[in-house]
mmCIF file of the N, C-alpha and C atoms, coordinates in Angstrom:
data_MODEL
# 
_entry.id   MODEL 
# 
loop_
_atom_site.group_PDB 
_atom_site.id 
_atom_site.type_symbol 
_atom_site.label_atom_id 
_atom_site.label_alt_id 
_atom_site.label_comp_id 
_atom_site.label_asym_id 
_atom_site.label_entity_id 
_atom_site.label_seq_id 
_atom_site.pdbx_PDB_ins_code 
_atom_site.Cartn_x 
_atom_site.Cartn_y 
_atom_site.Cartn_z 
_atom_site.occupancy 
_atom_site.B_iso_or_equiv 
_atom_site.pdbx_formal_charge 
_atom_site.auth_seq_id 
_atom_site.auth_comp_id 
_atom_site.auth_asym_id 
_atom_site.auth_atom_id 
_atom_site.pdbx_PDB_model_num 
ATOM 1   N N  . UNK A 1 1  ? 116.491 -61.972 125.921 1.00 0.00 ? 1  UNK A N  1 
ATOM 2   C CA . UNK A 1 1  ? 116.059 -60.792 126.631 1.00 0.00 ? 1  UNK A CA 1 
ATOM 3   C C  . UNK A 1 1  ? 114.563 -60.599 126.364 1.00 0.00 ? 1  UNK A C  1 
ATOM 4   N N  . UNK A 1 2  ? 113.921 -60.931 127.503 1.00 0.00 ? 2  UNK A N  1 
ATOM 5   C CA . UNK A 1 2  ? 112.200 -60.794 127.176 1.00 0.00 ? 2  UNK A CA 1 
ATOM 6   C C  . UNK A 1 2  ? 112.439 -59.117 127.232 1.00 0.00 ? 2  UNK A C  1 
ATOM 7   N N  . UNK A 1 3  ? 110.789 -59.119 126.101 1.00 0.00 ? 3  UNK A N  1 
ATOM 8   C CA . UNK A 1 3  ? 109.955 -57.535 125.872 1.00 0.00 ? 3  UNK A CA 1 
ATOM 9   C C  . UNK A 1 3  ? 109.559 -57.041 127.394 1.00 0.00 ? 3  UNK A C  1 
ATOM 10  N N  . UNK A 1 4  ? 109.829 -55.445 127.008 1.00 0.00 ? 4  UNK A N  1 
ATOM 11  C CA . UNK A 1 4  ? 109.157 -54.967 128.186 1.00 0.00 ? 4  UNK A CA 1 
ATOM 12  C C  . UNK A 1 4  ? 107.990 -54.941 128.315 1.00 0.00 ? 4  UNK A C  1 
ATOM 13  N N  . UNK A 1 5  ? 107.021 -55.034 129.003 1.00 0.00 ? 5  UNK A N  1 
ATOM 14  C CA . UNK A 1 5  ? 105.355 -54.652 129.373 1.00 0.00 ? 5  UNK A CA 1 
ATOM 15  C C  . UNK A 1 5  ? 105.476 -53.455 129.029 1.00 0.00 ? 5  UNK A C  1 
ATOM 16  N N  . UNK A 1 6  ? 104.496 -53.214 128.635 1.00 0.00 ? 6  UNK A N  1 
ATOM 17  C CA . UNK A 1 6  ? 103.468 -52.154 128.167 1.00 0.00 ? 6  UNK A CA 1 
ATOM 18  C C  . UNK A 1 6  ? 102.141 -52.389 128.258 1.00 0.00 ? 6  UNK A C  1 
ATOM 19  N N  . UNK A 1 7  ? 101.973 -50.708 129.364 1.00 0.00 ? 7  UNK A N  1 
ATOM 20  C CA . UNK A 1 7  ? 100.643 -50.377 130.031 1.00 0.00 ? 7  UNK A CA 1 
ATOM 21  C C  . UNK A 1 7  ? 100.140 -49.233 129.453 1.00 0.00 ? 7  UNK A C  1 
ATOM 22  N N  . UNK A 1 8  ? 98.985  -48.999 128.881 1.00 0.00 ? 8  UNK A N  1 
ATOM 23  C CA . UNK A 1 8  ? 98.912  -47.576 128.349 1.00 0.00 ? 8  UNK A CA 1 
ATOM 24  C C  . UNK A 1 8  ? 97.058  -47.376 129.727 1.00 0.00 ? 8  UNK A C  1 
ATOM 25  N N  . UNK A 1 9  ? 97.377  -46.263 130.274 1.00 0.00 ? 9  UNK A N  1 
ATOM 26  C CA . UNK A 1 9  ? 96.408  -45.685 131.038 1.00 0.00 ? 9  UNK A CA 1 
ATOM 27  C C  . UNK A 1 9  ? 95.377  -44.831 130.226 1.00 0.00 ? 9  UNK A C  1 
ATOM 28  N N  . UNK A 1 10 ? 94.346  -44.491 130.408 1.00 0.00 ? 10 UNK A N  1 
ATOM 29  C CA . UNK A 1 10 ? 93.439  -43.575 129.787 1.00 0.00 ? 10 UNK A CA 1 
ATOM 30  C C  . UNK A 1 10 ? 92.611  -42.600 130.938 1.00 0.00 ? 10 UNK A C  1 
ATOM 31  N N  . UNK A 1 11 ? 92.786  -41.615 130.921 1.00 0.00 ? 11 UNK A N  1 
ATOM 32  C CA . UNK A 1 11 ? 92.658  -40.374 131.894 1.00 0.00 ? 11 UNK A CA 1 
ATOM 33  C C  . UNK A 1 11 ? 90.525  -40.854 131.986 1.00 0.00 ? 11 UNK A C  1 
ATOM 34  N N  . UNK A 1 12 ? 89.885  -40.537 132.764 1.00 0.00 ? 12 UNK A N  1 
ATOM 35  C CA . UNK A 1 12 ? 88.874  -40.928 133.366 1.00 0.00 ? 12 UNK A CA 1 
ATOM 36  C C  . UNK A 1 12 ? 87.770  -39.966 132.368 1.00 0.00 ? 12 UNK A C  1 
ATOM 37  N N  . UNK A 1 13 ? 87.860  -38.913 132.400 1.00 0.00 ? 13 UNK A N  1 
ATOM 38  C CA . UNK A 1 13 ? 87.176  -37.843 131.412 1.00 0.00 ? 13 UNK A CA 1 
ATOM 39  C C  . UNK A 1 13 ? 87.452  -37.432 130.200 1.00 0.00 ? 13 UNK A C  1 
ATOM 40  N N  . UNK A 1 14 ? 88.120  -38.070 129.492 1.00 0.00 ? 14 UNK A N  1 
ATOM 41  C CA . UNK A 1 14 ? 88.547  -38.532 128.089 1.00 0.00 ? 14 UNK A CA 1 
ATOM 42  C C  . UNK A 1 14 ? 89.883  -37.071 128.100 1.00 0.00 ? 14 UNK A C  1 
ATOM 43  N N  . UNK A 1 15 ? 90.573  -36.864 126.745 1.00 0.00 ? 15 UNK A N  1 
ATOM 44  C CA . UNK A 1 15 ? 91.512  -36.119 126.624 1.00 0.00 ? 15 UNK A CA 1 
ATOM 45  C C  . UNK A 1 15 ? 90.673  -34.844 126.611 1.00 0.00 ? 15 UNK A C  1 
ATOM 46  N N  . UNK A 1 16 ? 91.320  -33.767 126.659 1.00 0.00 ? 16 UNK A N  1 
ATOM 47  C CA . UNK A 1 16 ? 90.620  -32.432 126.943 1.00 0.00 ? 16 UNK A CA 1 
ATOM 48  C C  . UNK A 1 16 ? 91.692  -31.899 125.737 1.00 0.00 ? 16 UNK A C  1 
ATOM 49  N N  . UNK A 1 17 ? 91.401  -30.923 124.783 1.00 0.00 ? 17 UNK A N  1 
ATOM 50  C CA . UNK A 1 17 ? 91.919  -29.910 123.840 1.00 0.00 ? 17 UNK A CA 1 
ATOM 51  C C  . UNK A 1 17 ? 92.058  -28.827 124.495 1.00 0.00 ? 17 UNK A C  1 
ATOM 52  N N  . UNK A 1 18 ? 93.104  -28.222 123.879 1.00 0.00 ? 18 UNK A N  1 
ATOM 53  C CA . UNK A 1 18 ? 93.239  -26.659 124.832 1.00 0.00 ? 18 UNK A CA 1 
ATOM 54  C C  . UNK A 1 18 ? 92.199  -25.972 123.891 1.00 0.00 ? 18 UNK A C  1 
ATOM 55  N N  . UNK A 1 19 ? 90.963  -24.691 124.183 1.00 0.00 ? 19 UNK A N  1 
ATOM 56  C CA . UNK A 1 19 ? 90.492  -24.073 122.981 1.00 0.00 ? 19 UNK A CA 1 
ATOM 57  C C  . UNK A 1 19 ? 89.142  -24.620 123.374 1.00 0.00 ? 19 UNK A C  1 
ATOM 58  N N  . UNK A 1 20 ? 88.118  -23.332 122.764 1.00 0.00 ? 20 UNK A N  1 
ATOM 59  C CA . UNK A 1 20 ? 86.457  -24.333 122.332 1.00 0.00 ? 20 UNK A CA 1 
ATOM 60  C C  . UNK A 1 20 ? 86.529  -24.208 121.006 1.00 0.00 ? 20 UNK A C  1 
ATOM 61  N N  . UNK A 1 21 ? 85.464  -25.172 121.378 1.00 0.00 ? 21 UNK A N  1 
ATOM 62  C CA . UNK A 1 21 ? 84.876  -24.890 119.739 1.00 0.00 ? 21 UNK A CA 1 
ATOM 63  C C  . UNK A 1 21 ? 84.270  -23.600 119.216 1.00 0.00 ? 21 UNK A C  1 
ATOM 64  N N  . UNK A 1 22 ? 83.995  -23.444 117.881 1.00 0.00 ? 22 UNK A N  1 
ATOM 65  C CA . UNK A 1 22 ? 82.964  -21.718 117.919 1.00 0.00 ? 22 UNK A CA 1 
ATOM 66  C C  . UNK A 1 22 ? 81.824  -22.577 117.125 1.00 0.00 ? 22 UNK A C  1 
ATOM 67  N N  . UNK A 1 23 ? 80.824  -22.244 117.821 1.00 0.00 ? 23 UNK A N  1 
ATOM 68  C CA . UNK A 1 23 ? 79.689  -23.150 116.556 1.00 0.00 ? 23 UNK A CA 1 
ATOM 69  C C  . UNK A 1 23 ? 79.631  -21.811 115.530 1.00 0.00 ? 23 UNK A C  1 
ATOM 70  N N  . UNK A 1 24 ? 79.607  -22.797 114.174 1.00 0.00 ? 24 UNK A N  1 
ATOM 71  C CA . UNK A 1 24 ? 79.200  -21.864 113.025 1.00 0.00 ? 24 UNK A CA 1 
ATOM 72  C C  . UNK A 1 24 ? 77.597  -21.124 112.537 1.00 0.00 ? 24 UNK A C  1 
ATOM 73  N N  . UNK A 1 25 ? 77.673  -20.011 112.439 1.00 0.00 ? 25 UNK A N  1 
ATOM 74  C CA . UNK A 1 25 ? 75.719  -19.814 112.314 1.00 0.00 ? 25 UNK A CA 1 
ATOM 75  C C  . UNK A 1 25 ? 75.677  -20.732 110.927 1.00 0.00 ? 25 UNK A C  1 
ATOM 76  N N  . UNK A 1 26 ? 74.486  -20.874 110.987 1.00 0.00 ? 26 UNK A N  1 
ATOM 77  C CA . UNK A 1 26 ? 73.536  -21.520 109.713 1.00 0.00 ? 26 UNK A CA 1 
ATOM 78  C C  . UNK A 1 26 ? 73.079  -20.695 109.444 1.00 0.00 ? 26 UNK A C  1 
ATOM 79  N N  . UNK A 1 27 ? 73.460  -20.586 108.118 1.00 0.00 ? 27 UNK A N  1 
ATOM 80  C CA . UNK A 1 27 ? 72.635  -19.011 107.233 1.00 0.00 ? 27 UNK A CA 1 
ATOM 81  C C  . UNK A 1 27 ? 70.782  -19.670 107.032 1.00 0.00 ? 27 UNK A C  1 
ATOM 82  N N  . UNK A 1 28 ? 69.987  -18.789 107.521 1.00 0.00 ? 28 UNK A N  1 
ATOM 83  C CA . UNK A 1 28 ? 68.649  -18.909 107.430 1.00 0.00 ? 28 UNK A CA 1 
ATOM 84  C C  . UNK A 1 28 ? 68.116  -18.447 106.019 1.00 0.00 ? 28 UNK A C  1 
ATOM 85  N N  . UNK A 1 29 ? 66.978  -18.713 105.040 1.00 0.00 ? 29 UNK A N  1 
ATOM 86  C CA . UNK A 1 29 ? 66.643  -18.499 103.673 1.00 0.00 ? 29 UNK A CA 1 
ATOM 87  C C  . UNK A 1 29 ? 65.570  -17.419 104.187 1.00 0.00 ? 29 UNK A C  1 
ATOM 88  N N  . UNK A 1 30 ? 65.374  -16.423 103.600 1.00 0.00 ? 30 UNK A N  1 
ATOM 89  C CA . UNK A 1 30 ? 64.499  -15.385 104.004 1.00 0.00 ? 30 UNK A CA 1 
ATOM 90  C C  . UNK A 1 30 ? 63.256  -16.368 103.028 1.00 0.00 ? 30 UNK A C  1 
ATOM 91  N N  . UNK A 1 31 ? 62.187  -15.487 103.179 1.00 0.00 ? 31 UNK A N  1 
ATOM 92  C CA . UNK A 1 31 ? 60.285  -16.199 102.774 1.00 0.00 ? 31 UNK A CA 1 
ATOM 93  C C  . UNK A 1 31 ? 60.704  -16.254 101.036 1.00 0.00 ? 31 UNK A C  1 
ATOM 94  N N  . UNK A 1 32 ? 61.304  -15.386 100.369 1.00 0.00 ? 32 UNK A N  1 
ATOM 95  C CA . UNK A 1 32 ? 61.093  -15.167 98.782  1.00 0.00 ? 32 UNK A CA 1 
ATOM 96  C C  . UNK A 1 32 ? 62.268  -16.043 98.604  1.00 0.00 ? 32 UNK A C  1 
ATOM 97  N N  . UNK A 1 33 ? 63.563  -16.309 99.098  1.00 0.00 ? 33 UNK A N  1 
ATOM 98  C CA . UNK A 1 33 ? 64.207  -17.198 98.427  1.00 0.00 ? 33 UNK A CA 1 
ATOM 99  C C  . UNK A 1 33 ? 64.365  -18.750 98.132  1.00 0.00 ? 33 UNK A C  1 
ATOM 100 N N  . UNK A 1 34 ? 63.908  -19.379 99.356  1.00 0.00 ? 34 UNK A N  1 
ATOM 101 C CA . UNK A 1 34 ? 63.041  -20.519 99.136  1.00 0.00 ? 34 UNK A CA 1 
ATOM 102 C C  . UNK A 1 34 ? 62.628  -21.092 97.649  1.00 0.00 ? 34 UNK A C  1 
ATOM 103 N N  . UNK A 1 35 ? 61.655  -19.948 97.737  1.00 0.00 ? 35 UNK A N  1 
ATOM 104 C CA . UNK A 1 35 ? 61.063  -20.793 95.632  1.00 0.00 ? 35 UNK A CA 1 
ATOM 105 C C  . UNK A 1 35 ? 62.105  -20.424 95.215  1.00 0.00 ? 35 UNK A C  1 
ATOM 106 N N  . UNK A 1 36 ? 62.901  -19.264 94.704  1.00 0.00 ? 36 UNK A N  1 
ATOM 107 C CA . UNK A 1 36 ? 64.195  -19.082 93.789  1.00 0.00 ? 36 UNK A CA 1 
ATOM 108 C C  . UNK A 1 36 ? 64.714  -20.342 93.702  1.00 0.00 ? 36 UNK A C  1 
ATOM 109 N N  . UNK A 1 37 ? 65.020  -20.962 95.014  1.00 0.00 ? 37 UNK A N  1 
ATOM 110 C CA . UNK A 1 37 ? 66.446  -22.320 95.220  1.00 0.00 ? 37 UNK A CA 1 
ATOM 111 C C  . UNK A 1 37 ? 65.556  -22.980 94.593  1.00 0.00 ? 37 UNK A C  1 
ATOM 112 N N  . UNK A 1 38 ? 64.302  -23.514 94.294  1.00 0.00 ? 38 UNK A N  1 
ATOM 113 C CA . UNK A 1 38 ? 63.649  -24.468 94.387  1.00 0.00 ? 38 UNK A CA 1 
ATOM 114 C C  . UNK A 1 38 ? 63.535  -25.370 92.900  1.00 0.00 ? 38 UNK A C  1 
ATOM 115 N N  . UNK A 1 39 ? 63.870  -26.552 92.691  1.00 0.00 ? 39 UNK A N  1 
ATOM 116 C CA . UNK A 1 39 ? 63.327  -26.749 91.111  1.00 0.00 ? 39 UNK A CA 1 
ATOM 117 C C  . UNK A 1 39 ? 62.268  -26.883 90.918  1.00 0.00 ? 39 UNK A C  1 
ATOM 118 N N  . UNK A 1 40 ? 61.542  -26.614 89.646  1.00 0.00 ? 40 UNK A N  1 
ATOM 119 C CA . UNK A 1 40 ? 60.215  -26.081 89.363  1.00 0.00 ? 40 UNK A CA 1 
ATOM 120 C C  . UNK A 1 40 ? 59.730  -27.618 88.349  1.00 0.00 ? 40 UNK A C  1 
ATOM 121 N N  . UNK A 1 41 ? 58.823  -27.980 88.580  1.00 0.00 ? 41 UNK A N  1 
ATOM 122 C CA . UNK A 1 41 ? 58.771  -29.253 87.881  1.00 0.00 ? 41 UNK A CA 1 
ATOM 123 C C  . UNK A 1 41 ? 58.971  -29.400 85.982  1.00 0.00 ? 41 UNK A C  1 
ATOM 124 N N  . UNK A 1 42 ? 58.990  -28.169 85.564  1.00 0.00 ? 42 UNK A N  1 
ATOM 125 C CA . UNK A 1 42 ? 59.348  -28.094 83.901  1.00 0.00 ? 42 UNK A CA 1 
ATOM 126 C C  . UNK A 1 42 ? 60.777  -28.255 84.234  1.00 0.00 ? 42 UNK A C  1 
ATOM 127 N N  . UNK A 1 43 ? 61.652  -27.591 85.149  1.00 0.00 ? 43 UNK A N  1 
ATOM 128 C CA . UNK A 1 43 ? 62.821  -27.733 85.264  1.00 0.00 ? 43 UNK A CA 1 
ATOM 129 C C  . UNK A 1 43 ? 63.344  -29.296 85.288  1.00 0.00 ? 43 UNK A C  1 
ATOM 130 N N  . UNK A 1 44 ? 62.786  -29.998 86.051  1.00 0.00 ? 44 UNK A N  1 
ATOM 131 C CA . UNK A 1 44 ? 63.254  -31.146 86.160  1.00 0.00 ? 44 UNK A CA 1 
ATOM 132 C C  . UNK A 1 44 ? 62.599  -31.918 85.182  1.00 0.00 ? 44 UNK A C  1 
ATOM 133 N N  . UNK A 1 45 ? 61.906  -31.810 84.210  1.00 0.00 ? 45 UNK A N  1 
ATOM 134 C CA . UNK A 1 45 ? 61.298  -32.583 83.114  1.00 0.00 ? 45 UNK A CA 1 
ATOM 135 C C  . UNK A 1 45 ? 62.532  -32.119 82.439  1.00 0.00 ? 45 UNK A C  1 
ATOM 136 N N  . UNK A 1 46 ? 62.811  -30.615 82.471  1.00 0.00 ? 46 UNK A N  1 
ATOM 137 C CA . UNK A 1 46 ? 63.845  -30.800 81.265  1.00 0.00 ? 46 UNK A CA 1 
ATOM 138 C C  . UNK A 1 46 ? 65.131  -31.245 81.114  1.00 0.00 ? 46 UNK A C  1 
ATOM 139 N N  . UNK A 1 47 ? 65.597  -31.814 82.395  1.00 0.00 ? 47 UNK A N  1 
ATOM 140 C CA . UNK A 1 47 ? 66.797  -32.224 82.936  1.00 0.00 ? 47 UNK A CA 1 
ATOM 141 C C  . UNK A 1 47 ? 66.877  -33.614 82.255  1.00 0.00 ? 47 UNK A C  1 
ATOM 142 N N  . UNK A 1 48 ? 65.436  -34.532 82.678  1.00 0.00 ? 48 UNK A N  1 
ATOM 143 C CA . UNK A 1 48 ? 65.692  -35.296 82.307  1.00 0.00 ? 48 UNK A CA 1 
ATOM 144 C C  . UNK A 1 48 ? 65.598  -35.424 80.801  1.00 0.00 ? 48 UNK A C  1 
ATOM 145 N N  . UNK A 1 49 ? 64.899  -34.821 80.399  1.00 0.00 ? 49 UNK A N  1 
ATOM 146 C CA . UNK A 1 49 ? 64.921  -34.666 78.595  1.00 0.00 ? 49 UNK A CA 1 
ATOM 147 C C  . UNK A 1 49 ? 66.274  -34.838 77.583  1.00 0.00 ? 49 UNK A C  1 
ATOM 148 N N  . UNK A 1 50 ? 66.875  -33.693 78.379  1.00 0.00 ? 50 UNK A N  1 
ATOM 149 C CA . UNK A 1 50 ? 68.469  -33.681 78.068  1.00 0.00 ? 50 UNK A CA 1 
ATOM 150 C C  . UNK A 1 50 ? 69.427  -34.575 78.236  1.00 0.00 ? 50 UNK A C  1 
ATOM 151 N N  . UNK A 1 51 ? 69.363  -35.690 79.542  1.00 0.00 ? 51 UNK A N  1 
ATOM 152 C CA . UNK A 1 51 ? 69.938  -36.803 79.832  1.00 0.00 ? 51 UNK A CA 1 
ATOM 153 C C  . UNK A 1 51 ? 69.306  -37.745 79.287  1.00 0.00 ? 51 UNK A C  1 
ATOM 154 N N  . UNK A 1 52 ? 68.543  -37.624 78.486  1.00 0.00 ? 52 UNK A N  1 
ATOM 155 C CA . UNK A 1 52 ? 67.671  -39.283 77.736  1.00 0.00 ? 52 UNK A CA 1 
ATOM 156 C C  . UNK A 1 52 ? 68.465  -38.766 76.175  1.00 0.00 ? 52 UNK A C  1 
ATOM 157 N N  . UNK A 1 53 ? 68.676  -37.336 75.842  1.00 0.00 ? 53 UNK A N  1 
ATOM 158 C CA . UNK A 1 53 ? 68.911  -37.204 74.459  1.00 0.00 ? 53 UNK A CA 1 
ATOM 159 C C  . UNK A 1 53 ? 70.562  -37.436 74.748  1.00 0.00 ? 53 UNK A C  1 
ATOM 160 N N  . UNK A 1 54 ? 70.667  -37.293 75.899  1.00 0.00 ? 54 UNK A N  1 
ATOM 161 C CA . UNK A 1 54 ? 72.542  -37.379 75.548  1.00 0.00 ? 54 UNK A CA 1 
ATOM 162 C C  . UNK A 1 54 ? 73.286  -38.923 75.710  1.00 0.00 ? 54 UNK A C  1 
ATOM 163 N N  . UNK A 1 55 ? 72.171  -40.009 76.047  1.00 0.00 ? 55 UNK A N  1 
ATOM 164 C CA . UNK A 1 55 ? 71.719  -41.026 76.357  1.00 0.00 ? 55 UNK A CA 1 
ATOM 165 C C  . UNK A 1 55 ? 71.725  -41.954 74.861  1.00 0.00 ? 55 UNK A C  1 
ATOM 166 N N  . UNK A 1 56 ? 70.854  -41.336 74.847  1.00 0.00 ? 56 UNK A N  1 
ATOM 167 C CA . UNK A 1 56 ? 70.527  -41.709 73.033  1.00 0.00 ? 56 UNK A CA 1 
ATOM 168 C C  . UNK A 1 56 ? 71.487  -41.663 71.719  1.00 0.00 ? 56 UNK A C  1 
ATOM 169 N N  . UNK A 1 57 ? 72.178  -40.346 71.927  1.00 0.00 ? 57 UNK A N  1 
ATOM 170 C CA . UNK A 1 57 ? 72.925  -40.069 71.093  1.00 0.00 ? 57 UNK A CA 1 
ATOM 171 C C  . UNK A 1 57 ? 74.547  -40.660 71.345  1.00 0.00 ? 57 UNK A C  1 
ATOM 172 N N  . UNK A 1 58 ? 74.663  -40.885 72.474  1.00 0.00 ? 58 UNK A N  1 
ATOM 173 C CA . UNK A 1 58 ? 75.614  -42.005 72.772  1.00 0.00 ? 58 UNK A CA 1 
ATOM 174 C C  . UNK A 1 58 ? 75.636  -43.227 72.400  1.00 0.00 ? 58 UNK A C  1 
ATOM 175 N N  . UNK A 1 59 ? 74.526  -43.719 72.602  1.00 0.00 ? 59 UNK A N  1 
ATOM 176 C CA . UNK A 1 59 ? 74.010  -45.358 72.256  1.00 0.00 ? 59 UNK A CA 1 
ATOM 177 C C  . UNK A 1 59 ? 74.179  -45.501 70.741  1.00 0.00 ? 59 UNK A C  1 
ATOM 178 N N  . UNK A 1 60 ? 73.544  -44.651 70.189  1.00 0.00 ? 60 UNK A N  1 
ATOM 179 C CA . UNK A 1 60 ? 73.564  -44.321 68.990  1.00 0.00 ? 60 UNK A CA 1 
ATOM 180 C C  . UNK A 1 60 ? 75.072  -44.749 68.162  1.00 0.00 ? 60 UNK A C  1 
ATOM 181 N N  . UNK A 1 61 ? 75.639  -43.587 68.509  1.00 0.00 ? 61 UNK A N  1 
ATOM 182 C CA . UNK A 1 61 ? 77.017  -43.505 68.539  1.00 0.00 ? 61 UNK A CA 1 
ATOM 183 C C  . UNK A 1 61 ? 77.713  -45.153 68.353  1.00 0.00 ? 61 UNK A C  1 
ATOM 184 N N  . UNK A 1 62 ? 77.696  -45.504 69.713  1.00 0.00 ? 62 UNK A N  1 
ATOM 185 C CA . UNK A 1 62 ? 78.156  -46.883 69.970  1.00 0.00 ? 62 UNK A CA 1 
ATOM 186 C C  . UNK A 1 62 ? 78.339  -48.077 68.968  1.00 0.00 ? 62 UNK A C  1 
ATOM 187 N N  . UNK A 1 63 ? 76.598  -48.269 68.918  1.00 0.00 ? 63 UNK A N  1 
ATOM 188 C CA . UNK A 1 63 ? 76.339  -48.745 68.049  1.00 0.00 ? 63 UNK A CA 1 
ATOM 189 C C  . UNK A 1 63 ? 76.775  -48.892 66.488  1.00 0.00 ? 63 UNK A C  1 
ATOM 190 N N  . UNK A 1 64 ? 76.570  -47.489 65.790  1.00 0.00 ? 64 UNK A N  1 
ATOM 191 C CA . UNK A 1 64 ? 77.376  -47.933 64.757  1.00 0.00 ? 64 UNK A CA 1 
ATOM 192 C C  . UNK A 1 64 ? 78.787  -47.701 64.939  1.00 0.00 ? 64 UNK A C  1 
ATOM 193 N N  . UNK A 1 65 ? 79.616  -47.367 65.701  1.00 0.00 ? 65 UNK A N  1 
ATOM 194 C CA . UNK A 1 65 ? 81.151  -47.504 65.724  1.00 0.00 ? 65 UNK A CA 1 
ATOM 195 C C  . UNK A 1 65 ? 81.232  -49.502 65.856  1.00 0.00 ? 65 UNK A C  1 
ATOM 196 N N  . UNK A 1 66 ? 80.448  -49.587 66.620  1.00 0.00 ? 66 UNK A N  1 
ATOM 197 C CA . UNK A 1 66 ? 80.704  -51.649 67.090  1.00 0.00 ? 66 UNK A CA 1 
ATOM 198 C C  . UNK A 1 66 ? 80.542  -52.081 65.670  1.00 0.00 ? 66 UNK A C  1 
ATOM 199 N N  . UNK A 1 67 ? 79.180  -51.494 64.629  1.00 0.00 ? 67 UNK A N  1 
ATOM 200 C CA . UNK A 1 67 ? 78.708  -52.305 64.001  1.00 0.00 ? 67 UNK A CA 1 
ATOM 201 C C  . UNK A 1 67 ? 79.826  -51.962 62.187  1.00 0.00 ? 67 UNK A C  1 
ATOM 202 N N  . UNK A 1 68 ? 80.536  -51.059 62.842  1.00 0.00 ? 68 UNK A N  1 
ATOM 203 C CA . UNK A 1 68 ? 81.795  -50.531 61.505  1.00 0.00 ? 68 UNK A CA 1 
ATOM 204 C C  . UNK A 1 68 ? 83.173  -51.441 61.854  1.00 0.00 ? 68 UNK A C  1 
ATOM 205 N N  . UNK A 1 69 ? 83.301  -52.011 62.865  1.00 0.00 ? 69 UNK A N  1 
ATOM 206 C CA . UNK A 1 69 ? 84.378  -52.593 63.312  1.00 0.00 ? 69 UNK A CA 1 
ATOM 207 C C  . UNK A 1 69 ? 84.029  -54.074 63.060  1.00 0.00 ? 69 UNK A C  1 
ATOM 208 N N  . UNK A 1 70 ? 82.796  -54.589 63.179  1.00 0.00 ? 70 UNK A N  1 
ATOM 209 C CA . UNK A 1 70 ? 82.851  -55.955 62.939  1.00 0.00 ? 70 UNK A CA 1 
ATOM 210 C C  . UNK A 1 70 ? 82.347  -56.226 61.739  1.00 0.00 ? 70 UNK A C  1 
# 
């Protein structure tokens, strides 16, 4: 017993949804909040400060746990 054919059609103006969309507003930053959001370049020196010491003190770490085991 041969398979049946199968035809699948596709409507000319693609599928349509019932419904619109709602576009969402984009909240706008008033003039003073801008710098608030902003990082300040001590800020980001100290970011990385903190990730080199937590860096360090890991390695650290490592190190003598490897060097107690062998």
């Amino acid at each position: 017993m041969p398979f049946p054919e199968l035809t699948l059609t596709f409507p000319e103006g693609g599928i349509i949804l019932p419904g619109t969309p709602t576009e969402t507003p984009t909240p706008t930053a008033a003039a003073g909040d801008a710098s608030e959001s902003s990082w300040s370049p001590l800020g980001g020196v100290l970011l990385v400060v903190i990730l080199v010491l937590i860096w360090v003190l890991l390695g650290t770490s490592f190190y003598f746990a490897f060097r107690r085991v062998s």
